[in-house]
C-alpha positions in Angstrom: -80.7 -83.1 269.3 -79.4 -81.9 265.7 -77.9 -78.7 265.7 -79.0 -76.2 263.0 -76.9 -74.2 261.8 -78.4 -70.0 262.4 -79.9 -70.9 265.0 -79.3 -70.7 269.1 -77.8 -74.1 270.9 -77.9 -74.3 274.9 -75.2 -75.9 276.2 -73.0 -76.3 273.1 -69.8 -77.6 273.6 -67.1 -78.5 270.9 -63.4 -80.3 271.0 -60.7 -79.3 268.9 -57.6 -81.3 268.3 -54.7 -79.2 267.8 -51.8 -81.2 266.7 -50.9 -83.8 270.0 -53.6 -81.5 272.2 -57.4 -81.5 272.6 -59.2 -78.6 273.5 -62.8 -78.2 274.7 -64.8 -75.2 275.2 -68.3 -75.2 276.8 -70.2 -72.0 275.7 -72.4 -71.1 279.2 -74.4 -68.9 276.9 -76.8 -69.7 274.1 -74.7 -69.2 271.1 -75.2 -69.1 267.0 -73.1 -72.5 265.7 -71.6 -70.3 262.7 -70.0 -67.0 263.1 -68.3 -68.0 266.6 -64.8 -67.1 266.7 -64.5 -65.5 263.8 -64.9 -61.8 264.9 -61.0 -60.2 265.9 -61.8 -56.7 266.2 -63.6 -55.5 269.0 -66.8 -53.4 268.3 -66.8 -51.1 271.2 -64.2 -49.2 273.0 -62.3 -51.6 275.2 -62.7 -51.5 279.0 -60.2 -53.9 280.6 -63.2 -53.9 283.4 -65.6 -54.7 280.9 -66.6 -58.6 280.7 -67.2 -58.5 277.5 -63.9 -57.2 276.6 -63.1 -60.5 278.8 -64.5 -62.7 276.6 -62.8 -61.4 273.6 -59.3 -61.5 275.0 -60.9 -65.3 275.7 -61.5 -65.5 272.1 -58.5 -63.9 270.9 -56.4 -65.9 272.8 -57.7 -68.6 271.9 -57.3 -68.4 268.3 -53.4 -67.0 268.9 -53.0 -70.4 270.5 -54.4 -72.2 268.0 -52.8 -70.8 265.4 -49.3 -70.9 267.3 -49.6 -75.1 267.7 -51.2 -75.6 264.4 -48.8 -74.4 262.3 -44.7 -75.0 261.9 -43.5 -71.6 262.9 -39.5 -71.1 262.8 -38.8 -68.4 265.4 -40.0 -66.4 268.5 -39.7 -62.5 266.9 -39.7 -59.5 268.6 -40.1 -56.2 265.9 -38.9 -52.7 267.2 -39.5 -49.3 265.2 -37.0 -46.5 264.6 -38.7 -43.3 264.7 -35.6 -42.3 262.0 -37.5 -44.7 259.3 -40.9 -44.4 260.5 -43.7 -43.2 263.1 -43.7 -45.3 266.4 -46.9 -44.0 267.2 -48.7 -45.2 264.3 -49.5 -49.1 264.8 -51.8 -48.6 261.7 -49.2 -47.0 258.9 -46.3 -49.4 260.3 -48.9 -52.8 259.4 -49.6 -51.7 256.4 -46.0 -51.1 255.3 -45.0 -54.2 257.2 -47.9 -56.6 255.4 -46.8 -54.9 251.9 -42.6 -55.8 252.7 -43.5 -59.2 253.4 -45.6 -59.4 250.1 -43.1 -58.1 247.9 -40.2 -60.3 249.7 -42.1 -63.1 249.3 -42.6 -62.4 245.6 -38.6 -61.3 245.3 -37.2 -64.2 247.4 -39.6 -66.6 246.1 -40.5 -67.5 249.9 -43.3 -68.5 251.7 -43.3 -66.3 254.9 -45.9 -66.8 257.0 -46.4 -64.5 260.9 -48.4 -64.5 263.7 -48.0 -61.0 265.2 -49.1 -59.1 268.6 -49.2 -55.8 269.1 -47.7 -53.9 272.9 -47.1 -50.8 273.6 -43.6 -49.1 275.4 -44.0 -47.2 278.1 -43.8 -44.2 276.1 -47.0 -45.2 273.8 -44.7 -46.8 271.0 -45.5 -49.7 269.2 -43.3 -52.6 268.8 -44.4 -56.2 268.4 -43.8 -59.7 269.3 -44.8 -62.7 267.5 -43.6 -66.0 265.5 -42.7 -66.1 262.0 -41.1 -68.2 259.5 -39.7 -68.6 255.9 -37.4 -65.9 256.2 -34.1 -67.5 254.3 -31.5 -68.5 256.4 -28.6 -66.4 254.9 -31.0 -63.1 255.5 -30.4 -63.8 259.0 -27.3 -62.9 261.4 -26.3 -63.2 264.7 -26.1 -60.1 266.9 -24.0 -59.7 269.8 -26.7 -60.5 272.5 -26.8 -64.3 270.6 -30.0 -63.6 268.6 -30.7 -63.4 265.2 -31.2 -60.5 263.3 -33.4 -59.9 260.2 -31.0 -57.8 257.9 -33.8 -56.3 255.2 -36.5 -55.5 258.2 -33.6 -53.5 260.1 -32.7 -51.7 256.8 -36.5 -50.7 256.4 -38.5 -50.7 259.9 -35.6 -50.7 262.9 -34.4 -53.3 265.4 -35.6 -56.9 265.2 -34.6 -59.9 267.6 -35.4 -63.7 266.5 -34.9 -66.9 268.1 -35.4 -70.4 267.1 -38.6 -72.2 268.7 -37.4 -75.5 270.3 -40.7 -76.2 272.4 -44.3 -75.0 270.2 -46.4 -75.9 273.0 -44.6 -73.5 275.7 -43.6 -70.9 272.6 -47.4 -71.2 271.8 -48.6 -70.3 275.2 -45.9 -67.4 276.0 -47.2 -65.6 272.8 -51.1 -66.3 274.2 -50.1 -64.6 277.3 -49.1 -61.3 275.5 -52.8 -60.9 274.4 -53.9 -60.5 278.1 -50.8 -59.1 279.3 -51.2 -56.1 277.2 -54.5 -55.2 278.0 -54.0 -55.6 281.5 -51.3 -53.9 281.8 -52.7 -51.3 279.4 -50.0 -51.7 276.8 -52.5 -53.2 274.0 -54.3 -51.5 271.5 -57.2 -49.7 273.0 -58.5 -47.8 269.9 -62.4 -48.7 268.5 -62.1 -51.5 265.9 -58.5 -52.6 265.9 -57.2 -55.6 265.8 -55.2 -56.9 268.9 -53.5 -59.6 266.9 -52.4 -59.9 263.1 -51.6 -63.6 261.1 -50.7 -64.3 257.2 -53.8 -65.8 255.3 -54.0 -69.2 255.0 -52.4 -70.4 258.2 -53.8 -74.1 259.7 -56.3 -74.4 262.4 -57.5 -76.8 265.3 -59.5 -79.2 263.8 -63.2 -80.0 265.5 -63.5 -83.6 266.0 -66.6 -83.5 268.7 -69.2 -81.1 269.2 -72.5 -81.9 271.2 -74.8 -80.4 274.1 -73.6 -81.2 277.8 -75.8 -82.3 280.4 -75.5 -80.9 284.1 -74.0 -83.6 285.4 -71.4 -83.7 282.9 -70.4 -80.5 282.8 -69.7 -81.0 286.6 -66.9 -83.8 285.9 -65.1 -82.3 283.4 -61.8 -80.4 284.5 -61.7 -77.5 283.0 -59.1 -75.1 283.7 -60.6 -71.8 283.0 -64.0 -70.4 283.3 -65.1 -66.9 282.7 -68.7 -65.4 282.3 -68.9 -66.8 279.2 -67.1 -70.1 278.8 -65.5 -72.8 280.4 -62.5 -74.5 278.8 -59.3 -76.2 278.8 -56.4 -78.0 276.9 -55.0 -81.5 277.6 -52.8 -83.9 276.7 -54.0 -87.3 274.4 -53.9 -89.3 278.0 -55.8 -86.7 279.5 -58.4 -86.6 277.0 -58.4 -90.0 276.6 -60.6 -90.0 280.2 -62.4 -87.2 279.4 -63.4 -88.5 276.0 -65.6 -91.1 278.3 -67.6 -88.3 279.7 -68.4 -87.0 276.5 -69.7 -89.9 275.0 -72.7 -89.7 277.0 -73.4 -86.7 274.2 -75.6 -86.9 271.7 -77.0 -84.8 268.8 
């Protein structure tokens, strides 16, 4: 079959390589080919109960992960507020004057810093955030007495920051995926209508689709995937394991 772009596909499945990892997702409902992944704010108040708030953790997750492998991040970073230099409370205020710090320290430093950011709440309601970043120049950072790294000009402005280098991507990339669902579980992520529950720089590199088609029942059936929710099946495998996979897939066609 051809698949037109506008228009509804049953049983549309695509794979996306992600540096040394493949990942297919099988949509169990009819989708629209264009537009699917690209919404990151919810457009209803979140229910953690709710399956479709499920299937946009799916999707947000998804996309973290994606963005996490796909692009040469520099450090694990975990961003604290002090209510001295700014409102804790106030996730929107403190992204706005974070986004506008990295702009003019890129512009200052003449650096390239790019972030993948998440949102969670304290106990108390205040925001910090965790994420992975890079570009900041070396000799801005210091080591604190716990062994991490501190980011001098964000503790001046914001509050306490604590980096680390990344010396695995694939298990950094899946700890930072986890926060999306942790948050919301655990009701620690941002509940509000129309926020966003995750925050990257422009620009950053993306899984790459290398096969899309329409699955057959039977296929479907021998493919391990390694999650399923109302909405999707899915899972992420190694070249080896795709490699057998792949062979299921060819039977596929447009």
């Amino acid at each position: 079959m051809k698949i037109a772009y506008g228009k509804y596909i049953h049983n549309y499945y695509n794979v996306k390589k992600i540096r040394d990892l493949y990942k297919i997702v099988y949509f169990k409902m009819p989708i629209k080919r264009r537009g699917f992944e690209d919404d990151t704010k919810y457009k209803s108040y979140r229910n953690v109960n709710d399956s479709k708030l499920r299937n946009n953790i799916s999707r947000a997750k998804s996309r973290v992960f994606e963005y996490a492998m796909a692009n040469d991040f520099e450090y694990f970073i975990t961003l604290t507020i002090d209510s001295d230099l700014l409102d804790r409370y106030d996730i929107d205020g403190y992204i706005k004057k974070l986004g506008q710090f990295i702009r003019d320290y890129r512009k200052k430093y003449s650096v390239d810093i790019q972030y993948l950011l998440v949102p969670e709440r304290h106990k108390d309601g205040a925001w910090h955030i965790h994420g992975l970043i890079k570009g900041i120049p070396k000799e801005h950072l210091v080591i604190n007495a716990n062994g991490y790294l501190d980011w001098k000009k964000y503790v001046e402005k914001f509050g306490y920051c604590s980096i680390d280098a990344i010396r695995d991507k694939e298990a950094v990339s899946k700890y930072i995926t986890k926060y999306i669902s942790k948050s919301f579980d655990k009701g620690k992520g941002v509940t509000e209508k129309e926020k966003k529950m995750y925050y990257c720089s422009r620009g950053l590199q993306k899984g790459v689709v290398v096969k899309e088609g329409t699955l057959q029942k039977e296929q479907i059936e021998k493919i391990p995937f390694r999650f399923e929710n109302e909405y999707v099946r899915t899972g992420i495998y190694n070249s080896k394991e795709y490699e057998k996979i792949k062979k299921i897939l060819e039977r596929c066609k447009f």
